[in-house]
N, C-alpha and C positions, 0 to 999 in steps of 0.2 A: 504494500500500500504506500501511496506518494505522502509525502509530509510537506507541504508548503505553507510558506508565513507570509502571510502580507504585510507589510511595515508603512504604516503613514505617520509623516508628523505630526504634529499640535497645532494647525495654526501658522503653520512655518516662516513664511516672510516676518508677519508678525513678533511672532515670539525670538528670532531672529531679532529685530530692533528693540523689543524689549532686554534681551539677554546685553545685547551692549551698547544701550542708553538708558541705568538704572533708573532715573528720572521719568520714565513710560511703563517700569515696573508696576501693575495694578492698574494702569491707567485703560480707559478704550482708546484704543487707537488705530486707526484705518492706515494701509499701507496703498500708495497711488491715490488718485483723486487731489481735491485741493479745497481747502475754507472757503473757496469762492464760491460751490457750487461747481465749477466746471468738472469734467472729467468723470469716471467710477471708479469704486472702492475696487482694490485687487486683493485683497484681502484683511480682515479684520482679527484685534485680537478675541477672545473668549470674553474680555470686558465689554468690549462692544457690542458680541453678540447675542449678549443678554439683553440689549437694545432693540433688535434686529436688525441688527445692519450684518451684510452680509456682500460676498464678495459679486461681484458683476453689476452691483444696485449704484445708480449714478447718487455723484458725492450730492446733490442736494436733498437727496431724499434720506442720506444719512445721516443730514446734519437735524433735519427736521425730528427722524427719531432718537437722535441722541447729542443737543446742543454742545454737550462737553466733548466731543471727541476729538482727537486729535489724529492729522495726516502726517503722514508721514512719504517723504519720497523714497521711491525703491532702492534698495542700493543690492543688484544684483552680482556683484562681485563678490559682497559678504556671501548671497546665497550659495553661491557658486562651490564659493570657499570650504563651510558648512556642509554641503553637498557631498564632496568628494570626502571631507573626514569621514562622515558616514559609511559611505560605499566603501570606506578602506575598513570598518568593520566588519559589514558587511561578509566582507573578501575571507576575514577570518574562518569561518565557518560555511564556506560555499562560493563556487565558482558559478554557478545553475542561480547567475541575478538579471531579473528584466526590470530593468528603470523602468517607470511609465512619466515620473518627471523629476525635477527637482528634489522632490521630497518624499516621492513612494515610489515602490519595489515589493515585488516576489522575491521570495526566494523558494530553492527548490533543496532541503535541508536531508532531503532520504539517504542521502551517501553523503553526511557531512565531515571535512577535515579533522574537529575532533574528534568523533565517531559516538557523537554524545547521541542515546539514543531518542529520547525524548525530544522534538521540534516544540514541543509548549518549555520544555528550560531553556532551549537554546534561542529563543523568541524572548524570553525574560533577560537571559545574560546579554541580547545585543541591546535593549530596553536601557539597562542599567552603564551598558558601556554608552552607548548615545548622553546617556543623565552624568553620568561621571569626568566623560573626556570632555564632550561639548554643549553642556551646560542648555540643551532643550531636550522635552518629552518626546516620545512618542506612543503610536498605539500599534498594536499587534491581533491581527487575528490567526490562530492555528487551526487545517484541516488537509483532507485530503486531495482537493481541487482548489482551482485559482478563484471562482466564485464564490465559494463560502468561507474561502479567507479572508477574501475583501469585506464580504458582512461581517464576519466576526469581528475585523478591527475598525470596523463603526459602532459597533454592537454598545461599547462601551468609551467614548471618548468625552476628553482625551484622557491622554497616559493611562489606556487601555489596556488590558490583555484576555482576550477569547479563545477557546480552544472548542471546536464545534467538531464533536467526534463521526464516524459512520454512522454510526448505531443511533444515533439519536438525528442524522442532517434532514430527514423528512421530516419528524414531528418539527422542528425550526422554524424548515422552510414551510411547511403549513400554515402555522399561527403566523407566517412573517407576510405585512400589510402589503399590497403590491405597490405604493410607494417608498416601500423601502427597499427595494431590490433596483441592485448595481445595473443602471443601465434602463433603467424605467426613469423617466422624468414625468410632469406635470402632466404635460396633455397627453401623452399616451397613457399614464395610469387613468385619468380620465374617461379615454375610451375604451378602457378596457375594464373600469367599472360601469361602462352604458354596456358591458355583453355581460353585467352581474359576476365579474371576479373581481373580489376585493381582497383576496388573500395569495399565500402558495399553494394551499388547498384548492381551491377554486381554479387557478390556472392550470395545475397539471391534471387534468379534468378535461379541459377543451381539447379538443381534436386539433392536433397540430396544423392539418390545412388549414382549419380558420385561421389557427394565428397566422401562418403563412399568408393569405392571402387578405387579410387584414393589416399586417407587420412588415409583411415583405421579410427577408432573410433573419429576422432579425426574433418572426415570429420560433420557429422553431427553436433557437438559441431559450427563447425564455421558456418553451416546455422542456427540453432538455432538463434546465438548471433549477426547475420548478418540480422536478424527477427526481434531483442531487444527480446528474450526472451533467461531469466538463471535462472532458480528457485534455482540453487545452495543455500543451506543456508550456512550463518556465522558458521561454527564449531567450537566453545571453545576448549579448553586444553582437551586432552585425551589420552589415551596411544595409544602410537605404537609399532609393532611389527617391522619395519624398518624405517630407513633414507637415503636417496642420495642426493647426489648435483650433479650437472651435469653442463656443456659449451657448447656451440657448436661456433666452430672457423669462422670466418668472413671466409679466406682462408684454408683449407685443409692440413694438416699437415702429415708429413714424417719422420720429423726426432725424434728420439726417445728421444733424452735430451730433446727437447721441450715438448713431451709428459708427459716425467716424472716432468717437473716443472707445467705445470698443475697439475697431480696428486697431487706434495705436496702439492700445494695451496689449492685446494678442499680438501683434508684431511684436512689443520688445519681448513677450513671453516667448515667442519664437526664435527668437535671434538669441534670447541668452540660451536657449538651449542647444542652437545649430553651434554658438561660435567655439563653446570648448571642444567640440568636437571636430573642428575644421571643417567643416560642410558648408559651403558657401555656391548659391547656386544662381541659375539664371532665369529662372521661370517663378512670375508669381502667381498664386491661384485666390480665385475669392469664391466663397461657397455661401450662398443666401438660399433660407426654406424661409418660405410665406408662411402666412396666417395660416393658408387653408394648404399648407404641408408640400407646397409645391417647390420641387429644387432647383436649381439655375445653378450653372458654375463659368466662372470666367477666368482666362488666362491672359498673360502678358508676359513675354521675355524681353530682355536687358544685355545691353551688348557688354556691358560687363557684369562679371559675379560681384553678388552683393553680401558686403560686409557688415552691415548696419542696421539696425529697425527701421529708418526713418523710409527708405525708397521701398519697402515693401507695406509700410502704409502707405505711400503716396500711389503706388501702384493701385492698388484695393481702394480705395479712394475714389480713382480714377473707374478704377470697372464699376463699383455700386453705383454710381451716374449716368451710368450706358444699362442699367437695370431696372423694375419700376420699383425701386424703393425708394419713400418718401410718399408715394400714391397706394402702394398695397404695405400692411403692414408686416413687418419682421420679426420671424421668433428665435431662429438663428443665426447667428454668423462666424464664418470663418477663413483664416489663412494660408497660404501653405505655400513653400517653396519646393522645388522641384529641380533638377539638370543640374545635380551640383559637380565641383573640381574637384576630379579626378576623385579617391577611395578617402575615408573618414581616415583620421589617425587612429593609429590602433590604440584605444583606450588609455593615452597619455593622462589624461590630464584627471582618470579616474570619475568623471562626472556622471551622473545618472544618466543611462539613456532613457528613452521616452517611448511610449508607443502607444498607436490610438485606432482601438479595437474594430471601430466598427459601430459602437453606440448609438443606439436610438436618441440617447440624449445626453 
């Protein structure tokens, strides 16, 4: 049987600027965004989001529920930084690590270096090495698949720890609410409680075609793991031929400044994750789902490789204008670079790599 850990941080950017500017210790505080209103929160900490402010929510609507709050500008170097002491933990205990970003990772612990047999101790000893060397939490979930690790290390945050065994991942996933499942967001739990499933109970019940032909690929994936079955394996570091990030907004969005301060945000979140790894490419893509879940995608290449956020928003900028947003309203959006120079560095710089499944939302 597979032993995988999921590892998320606390908050990460955040707690990040907390750990070193004692003075934001306890305080709320949004990371990105501005006290002017302009721009959105990229992440808040745990103070703030007893407020609810929340990450992707534009900064006026944070200021409103939480006047005291403070922004803070990104300093993605620190992340970076942070980033890779982790992964060098990590490393301790398993070479079987798939970044998904910055701040989370699988790991695949069934054959690990110290041959500790237990994945829920050795989920606790990397817990306590993260709290020890670098001074933030994190949360852990342990199971047999990559899907009910990730719930487990939601299950309880933060500075988490879950251990969701075989024998018990169907009763779990039964009572577990269908908005709480990894890769369900708002509007498709939504429609998926207009066909009467409100639980995991209730979804591995339907007939897979419907979700198929309701879900699109995306349906069968959620009867599978609504089953307890994901043979998904742990992927290591490997090259790619693209990257995107992507949101998708609580409320629907219209107005185009709003749109465009999303975009810059996912750019830098993009660029700080292409540049430790040298990927630097020549194709930009911009990815918009309407209201009524219709997708569009647009591209654009650059006679030279880009090294920076700023020309892949402006890109994306450019394409969402030659699109009708601003007249139909927007529930996602996304970025992505593609055509990069020549093969990544091989894992110099130890950074998380990233990778993006396929999610309905």
């Amino acid at each position: 049987m597979r032993k995988i850990i999921h590892i998320d941080m606390d908050a990460f950017y955040a707690s990040v600027e907390q750990r070193d500017s004692p003075e934001l210790q306890g305080q709320p505080i949004a990371v990105g965004g501005s006290p002017s209103g302009r721009g959105v929160v990229m992440t808040a900490s745990y103070e703030a989001r007893r407020f609810g402010v929340r990450s992707a929510m534009p900064s006026a609507r944070a200021i409103q529920l939480c006047p005291s709050l403070i922004f803070v500008r990104p300093r993605f170097d620190a992340y970076k930084t942070a980033s890779r002491s982790i992964r060098e933990i990590f490393e301790r205990y398993t070479d079987l690590i798939e970044p998904l970003s910055l701040d989370e990772a699988y790991l695949d612990v069934s054959q690990n270096k110290k041959g500790i047999p237990s994945a829920l101790r050795i989920a606790h000893l990397i817990k306590q090495e993260i709290r020890d060397e670098i001074s933030l939490t994190a949360s852990a979930g342990v199971s047999y698949c990559k899907f009910l690790a990730k719930m487990a290390s939601d299950y309880r945050k933060p500075d988490g720890l879950s251990f969701i065994p075989q024998e018990s991942a169907q009763q779990f996933i039964d009572q577990l609410s269908i908005e709480r499942f990894h890769g369900i967001g708002e509007k498709t739990a939504e429609k998926m409680r207009r066909m009467g499933i409100h639980n995991g109970a209730d979804l591995r019940t339907v007939d897979p075609r419907i979700l198929s032909k309701r879900f699109g690929k995306m349906g069968r994936f959620y009867h599978r793991v609504a089953n307890g079955k994901d043979d998904r394996p742990v992927r290591p570091d490997r090259p790619r031929k693209s990257a995107s990030v992507e949101d998708t907004f609580r409320d629907d969005v219209t107005d185009l400044a709003e749109l465009d301060a999303h975009i810059e945000r996912l750019a830098e979140v993009l660029m700080g994750r292409l540049e430790p790894k040298g990927l630097y490419g020549r194709t930009v893509h911009l990815k918009v789902k309407y209201a009524d879940f219709q997708i569009i995608t647009r591209s654009q290449s650059n006679g030279d490789y880009i090294r920076e956020s700023r020309p892949i928003a402006v890109s994306c900028k450019e394409m969402l204008r030659k699109t009708d947003a601003g007249r139909r309203a927007v529930r996602l959006i996304g970025v992505g670079v593609s055509n990069f120079e020549g093969a990544p560095r091989e894992n110099r710089s130890g950074q998380l790599e990233f990778d993006f499944e396929g999610e309905e939302e």
